[in-house]
N, CA, C and O atoms as a GROMACS GRO file, in nm:
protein
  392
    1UNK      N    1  -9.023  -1.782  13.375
    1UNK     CA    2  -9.024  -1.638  13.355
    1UNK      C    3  -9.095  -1.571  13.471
    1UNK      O    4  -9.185  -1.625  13.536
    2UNK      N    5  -9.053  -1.464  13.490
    2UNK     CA    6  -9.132  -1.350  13.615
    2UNK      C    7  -9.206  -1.213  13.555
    2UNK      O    8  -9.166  -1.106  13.511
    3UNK      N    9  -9.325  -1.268  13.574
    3UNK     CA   10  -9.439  -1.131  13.521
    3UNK      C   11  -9.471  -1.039  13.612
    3UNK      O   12  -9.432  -1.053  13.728
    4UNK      N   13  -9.524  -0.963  13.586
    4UNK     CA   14  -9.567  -0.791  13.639
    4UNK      C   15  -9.650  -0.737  13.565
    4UNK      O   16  -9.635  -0.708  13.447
    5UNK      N   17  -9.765  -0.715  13.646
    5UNK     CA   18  -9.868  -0.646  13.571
    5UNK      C   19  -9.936  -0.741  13.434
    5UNK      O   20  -9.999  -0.696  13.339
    6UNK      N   21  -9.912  -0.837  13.452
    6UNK     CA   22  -9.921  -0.939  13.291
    6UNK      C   23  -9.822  -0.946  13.196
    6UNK      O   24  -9.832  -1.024  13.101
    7UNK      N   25  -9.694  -0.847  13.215
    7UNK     CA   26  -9.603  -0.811  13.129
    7UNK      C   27  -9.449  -0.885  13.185
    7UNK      O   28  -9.396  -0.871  13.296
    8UNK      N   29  -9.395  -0.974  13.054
    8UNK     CA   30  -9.332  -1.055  13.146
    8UNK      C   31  -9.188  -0.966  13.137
    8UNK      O   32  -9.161  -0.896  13.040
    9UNK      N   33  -9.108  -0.978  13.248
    9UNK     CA   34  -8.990  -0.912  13.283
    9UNK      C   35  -8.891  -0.947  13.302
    9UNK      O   36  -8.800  -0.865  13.313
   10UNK      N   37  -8.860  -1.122  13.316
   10UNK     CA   38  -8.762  -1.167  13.324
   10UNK      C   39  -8.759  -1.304  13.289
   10UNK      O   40  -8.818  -1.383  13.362
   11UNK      N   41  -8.676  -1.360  13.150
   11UNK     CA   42  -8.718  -1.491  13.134
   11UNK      C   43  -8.546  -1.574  13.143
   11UNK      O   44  -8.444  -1.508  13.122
   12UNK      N   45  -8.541  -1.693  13.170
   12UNK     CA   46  -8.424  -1.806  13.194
   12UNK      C   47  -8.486  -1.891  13.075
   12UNK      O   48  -8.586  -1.961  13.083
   13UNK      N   49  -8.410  -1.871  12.964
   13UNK     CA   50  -8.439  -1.992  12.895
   13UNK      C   51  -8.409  -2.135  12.885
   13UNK      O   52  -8.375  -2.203  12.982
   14UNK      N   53  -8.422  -2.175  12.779
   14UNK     CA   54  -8.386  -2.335  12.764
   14UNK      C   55  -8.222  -2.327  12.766
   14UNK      O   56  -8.163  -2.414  12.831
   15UNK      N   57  -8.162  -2.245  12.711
   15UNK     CA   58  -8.050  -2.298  12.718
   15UNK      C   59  -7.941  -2.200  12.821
   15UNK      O   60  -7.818  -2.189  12.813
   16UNK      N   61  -8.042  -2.135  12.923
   16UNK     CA   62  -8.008  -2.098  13.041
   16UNK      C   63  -7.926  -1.925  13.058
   16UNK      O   64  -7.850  -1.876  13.141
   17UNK      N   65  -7.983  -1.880  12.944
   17UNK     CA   66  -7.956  -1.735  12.905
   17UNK      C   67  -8.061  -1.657  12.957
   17UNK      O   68  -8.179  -1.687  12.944
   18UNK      N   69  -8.019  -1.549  13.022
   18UNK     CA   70  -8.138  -1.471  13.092
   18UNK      C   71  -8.126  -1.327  13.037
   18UNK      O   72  -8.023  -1.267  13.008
   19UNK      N   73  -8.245  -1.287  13.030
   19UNK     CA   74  -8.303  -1.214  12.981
   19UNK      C   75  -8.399  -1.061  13.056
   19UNK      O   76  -8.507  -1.083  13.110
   20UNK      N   77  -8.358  -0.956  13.050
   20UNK     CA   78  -8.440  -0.894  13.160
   20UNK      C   79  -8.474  -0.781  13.063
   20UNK      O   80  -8.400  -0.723  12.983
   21UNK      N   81  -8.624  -0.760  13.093
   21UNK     CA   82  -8.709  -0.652  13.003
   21UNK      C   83  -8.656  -0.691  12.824
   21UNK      O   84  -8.592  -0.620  12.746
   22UNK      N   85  -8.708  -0.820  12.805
   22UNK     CA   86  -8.656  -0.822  12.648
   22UNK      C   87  -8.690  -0.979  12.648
   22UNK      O   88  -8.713  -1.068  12.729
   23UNK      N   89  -8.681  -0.963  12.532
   23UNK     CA   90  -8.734  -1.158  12.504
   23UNK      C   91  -8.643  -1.208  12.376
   23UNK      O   92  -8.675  -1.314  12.323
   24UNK      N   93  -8.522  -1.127  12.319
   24UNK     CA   94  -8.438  -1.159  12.258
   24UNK      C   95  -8.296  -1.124  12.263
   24UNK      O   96  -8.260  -1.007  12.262
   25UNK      N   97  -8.202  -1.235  12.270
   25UNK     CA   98  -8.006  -1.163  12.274
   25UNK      C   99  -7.986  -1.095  12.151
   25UNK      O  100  -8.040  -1.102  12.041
   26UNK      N  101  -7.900  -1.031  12.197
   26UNK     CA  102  -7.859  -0.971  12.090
   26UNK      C  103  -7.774  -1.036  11.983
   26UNK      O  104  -7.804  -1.023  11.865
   27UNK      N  105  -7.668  -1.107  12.020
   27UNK     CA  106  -7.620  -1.214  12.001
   27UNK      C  107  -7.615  -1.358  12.051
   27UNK      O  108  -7.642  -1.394  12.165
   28UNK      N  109  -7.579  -1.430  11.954
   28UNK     CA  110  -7.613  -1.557  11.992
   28UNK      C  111  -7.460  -1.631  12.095
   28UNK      O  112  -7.434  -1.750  12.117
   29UNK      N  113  -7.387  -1.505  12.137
   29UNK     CA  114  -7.249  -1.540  12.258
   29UNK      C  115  -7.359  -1.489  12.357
   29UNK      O  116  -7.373  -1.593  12.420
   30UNK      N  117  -7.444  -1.404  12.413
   30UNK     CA  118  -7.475  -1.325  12.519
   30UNK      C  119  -7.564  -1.423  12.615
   30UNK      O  120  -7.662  -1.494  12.599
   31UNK      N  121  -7.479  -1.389  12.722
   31UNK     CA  122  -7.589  -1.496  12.831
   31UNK      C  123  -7.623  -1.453  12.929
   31UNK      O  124  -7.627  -1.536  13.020
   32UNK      N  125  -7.667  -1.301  12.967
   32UNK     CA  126  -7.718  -1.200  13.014
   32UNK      C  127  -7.731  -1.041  12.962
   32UNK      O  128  -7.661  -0.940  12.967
   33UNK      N  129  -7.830  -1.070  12.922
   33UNK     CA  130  -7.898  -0.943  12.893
   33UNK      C  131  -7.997  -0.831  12.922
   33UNK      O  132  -8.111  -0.878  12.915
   34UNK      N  133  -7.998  -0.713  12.951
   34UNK     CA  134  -8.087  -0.600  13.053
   34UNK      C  135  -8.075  -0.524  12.897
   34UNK      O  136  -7.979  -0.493  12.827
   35UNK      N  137  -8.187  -0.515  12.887
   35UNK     CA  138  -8.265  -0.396  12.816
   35UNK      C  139  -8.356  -0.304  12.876
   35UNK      O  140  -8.435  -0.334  12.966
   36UNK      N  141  -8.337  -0.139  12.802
   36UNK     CA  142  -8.423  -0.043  12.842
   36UNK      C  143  -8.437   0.015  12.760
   36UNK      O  144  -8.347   0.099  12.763
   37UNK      N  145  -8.514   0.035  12.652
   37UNK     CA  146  -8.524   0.079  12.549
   37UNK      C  147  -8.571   0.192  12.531
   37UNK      O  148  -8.538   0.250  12.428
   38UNK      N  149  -8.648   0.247  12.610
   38UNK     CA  150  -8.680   0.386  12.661
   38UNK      C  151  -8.562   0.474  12.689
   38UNK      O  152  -8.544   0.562  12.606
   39UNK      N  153  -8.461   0.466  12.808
   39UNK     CA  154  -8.404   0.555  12.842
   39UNK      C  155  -8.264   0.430  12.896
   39UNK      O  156  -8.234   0.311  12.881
   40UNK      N  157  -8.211   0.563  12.969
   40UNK     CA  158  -8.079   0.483  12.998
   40UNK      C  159  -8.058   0.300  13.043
   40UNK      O  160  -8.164   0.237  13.032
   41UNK      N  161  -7.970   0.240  13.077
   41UNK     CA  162  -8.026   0.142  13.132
   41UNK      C  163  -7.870   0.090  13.237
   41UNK      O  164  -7.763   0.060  13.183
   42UNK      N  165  -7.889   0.091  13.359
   42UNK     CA  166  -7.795   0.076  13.444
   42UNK      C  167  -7.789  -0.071  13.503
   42UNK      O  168  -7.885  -0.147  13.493
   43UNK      N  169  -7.657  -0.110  13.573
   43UNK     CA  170  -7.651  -0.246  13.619
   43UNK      C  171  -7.590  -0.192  13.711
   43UNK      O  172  -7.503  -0.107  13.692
   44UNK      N  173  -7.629  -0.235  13.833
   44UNK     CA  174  -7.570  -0.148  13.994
   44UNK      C  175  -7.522  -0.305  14.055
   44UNK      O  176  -7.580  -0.413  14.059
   45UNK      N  177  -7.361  -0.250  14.108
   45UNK     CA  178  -7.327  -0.346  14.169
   45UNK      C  179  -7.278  -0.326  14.305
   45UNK      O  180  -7.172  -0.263  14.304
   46UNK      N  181  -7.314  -0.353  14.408
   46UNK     CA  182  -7.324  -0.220  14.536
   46UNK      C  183  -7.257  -0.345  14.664
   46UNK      O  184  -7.301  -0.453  14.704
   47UNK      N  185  -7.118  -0.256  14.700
   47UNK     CA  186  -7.064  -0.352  14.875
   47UNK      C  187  -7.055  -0.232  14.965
   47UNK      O  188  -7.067  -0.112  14.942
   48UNK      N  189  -7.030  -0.301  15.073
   48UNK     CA  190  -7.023  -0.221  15.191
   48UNK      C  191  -6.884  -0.088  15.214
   48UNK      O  192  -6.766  -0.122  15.202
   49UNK      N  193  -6.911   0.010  15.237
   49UNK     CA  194  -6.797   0.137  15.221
   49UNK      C  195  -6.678   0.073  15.280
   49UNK      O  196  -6.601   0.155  15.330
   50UNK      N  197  -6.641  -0.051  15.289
   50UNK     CA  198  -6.535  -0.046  15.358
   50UNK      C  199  -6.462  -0.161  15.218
   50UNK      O  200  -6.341  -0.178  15.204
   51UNK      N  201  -6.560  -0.221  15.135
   51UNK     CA  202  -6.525  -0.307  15.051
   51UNK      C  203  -6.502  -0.294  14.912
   51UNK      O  204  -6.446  -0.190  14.881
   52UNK      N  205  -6.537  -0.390  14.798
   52UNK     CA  206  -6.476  -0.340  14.674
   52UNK      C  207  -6.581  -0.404  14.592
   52UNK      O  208  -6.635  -0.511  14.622
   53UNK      N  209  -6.607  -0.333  14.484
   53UNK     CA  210  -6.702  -0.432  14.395
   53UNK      C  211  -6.591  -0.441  14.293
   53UNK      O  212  -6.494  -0.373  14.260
   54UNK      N  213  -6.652  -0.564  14.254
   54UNK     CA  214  -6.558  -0.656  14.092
   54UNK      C  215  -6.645  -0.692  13.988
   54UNK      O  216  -6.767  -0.689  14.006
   55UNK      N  217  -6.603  -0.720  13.896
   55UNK     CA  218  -6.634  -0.806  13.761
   55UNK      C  219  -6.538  -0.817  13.711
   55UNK      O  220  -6.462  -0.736  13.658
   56UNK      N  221  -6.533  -0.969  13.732
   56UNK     CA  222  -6.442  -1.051  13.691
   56UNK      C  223  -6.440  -1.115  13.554
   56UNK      O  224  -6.546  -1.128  13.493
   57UNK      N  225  -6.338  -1.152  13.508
   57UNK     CA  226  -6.323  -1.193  13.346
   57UNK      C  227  -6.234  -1.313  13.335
   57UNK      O  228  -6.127  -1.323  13.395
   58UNK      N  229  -6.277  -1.392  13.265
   58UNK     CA  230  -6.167  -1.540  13.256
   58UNK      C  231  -6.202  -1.657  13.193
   58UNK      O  232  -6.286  -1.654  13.103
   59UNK      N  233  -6.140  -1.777  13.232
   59UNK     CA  234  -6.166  -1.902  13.154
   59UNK      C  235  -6.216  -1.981  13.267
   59UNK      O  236  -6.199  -1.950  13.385
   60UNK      N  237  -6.255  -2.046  13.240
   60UNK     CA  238  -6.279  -2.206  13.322
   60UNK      C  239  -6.144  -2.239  13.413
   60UNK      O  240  -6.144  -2.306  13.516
   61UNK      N  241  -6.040  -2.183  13.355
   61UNK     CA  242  -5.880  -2.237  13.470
   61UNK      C  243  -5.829  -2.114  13.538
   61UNK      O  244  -5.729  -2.124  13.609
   62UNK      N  245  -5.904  -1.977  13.518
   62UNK     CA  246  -5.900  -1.858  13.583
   62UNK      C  247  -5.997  -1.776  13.554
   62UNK      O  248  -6.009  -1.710  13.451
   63UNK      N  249  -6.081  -1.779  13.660
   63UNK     CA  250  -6.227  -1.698  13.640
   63UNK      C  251  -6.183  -1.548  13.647
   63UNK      O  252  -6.271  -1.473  13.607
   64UNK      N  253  -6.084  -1.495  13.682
   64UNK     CA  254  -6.039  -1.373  13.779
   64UNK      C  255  -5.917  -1.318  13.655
   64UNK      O  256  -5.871  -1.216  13.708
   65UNK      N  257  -5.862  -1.332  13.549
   65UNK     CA  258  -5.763  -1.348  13.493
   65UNK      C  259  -5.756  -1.169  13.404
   65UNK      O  260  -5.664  -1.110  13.348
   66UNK      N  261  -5.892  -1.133  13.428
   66UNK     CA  262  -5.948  -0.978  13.369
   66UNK      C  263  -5.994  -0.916  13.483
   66UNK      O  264  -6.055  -1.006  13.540
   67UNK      N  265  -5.999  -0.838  13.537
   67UNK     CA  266  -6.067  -0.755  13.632
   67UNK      C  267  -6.074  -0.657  13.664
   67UNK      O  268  -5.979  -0.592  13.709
   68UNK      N  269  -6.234  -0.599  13.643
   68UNK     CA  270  -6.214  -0.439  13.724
   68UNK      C  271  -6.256  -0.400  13.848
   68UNK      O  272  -6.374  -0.419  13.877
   69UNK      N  273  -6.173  -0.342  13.935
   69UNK     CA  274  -6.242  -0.350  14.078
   69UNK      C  275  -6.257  -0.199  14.107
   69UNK      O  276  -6.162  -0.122  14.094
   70UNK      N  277  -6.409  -0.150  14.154
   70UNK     CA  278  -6.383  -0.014  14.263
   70UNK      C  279  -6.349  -0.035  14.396
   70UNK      O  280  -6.380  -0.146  14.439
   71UNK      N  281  -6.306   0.025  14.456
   71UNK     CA  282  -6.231  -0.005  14.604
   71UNK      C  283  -6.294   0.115  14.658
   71UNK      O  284  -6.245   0.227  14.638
   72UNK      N  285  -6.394   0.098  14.721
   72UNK     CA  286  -6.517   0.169  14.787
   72UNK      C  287  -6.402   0.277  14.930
   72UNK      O  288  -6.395   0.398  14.953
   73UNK      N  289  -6.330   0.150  14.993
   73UNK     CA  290  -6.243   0.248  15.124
   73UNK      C  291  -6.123   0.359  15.029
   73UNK      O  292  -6.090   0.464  15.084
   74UNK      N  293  -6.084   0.334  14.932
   74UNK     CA  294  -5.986   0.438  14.884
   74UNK      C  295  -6.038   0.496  14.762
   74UNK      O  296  -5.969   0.570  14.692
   75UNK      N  297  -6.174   0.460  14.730
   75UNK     CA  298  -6.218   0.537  14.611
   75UNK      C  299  -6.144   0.554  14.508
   75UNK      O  300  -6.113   0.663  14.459
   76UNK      N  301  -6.102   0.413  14.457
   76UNK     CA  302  -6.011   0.404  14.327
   76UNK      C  303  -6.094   0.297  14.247
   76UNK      O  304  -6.186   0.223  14.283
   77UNK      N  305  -6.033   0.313  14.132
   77UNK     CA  306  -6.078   0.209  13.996
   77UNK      C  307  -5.955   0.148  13.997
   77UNK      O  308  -5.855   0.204  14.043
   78UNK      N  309  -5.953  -0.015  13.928
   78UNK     CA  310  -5.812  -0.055  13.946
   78UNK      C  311  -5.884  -0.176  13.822
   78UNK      O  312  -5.970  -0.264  13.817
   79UNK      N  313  -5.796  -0.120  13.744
   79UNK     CA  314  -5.811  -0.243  13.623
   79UNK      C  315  -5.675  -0.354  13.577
   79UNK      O  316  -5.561  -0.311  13.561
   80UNK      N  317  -5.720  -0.526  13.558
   80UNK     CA  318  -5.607  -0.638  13.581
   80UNK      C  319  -5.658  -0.689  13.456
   80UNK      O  320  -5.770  -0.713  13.409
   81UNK      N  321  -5.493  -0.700  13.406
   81UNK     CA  322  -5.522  -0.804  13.294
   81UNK      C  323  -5.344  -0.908  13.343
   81UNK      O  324  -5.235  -0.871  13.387
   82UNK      N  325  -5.422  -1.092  13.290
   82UNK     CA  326  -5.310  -1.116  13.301
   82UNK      C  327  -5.325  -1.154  13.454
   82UNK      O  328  -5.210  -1.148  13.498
   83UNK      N  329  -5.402  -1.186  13.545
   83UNK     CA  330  -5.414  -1.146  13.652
   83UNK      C  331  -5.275  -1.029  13.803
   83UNK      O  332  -5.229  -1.038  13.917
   84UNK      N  333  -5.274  -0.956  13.703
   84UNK     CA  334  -5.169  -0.843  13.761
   84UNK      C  335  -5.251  -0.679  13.683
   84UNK      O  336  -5.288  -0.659  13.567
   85UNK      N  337  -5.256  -0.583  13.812
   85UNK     CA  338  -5.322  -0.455  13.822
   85UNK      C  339  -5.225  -0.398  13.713
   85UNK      O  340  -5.104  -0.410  13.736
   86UNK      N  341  -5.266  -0.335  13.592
   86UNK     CA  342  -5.206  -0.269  13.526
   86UNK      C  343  -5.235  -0.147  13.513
   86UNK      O  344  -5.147  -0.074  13.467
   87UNK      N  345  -5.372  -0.083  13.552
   87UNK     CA  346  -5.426   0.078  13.532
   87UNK      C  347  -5.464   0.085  13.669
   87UNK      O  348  -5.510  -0.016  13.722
   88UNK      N  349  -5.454   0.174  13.721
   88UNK     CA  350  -5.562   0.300  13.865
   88UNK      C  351  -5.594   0.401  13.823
   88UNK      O  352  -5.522   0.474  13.755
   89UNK      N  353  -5.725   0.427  13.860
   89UNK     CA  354  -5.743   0.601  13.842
   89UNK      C  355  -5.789   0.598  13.999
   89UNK      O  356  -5.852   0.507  14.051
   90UNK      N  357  -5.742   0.723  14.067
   90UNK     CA  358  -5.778   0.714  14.214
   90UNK      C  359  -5.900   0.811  14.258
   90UNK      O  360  -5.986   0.852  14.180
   91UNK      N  361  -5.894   0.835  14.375
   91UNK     CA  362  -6.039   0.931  14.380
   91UNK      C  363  -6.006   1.074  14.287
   91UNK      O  364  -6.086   1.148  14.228
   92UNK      N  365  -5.845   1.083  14.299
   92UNK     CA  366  -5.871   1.226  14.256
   92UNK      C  367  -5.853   1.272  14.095
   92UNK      O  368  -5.825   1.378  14.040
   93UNK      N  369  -5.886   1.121  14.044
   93UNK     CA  370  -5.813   1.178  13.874
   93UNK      C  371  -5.708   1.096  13.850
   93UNK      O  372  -5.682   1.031  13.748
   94UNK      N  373  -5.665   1.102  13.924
   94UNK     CA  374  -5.467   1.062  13.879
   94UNK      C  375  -5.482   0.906  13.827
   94UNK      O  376  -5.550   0.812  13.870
   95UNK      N  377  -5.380   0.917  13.702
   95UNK     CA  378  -5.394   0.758  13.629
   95UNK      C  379  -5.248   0.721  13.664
   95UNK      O  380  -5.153   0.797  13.677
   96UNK      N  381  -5.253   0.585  13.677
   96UNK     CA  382  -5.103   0.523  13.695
   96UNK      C  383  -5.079   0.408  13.680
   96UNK      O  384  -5.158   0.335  13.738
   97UNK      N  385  -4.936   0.318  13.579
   97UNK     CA  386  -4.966   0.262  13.560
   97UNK      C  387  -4.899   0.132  13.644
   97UNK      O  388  -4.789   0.139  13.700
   98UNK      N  389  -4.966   0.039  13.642
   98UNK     CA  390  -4.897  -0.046  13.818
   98UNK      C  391  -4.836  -0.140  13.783
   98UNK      O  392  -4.782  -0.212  13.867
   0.00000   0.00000   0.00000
């Protein structure tokens, strides 16, 4: 675990579930968890303006098989299921389906 101030903030347990600001899952599927119990609580996933951030979704024989990507150079959202793009919303609003 990683403490601060005496207050611990981030623990990897035994069975390799991590834990940040919290010392319990919510469920017993969850194998990353961020709590803020105070106020909002954000997960920032940040590439270079020319690149794309992802989170990816899948099995063991396709890690990639769900996916949502922002595309930082054209300022679009682009959501895959199936591994094939089925939704865009682009910078300006516009939804379409691909």
């Amino acid at each position: 675990s990683v403490a601060t101030g005496g207050t611990q903030r981030v623990v990897v347990d035994s069975s390799g579930n991590v834990l940040i600001n919290t010392t319990t899952l919510p469920t017993s599927d969850s194998k990353l968890t961020v709590e803020n119990s105070g106020s909002h609580c954000e997960i920032n996933v940040i590439s270079s303006a020319s690149s794309g951030t992802v989170v990816n979704m899948g099995d063991t024989d396709d890690y990639n098989d769900g996916r949502i990507k922002y595309d930082n150079s054209t300022r679009s959202m682009q959501f895959q299921t199936a591994n094939a793009e089925r939704l865009r919303i682009t910078s300006g609003g516009d939804v379409s389906n691909c």
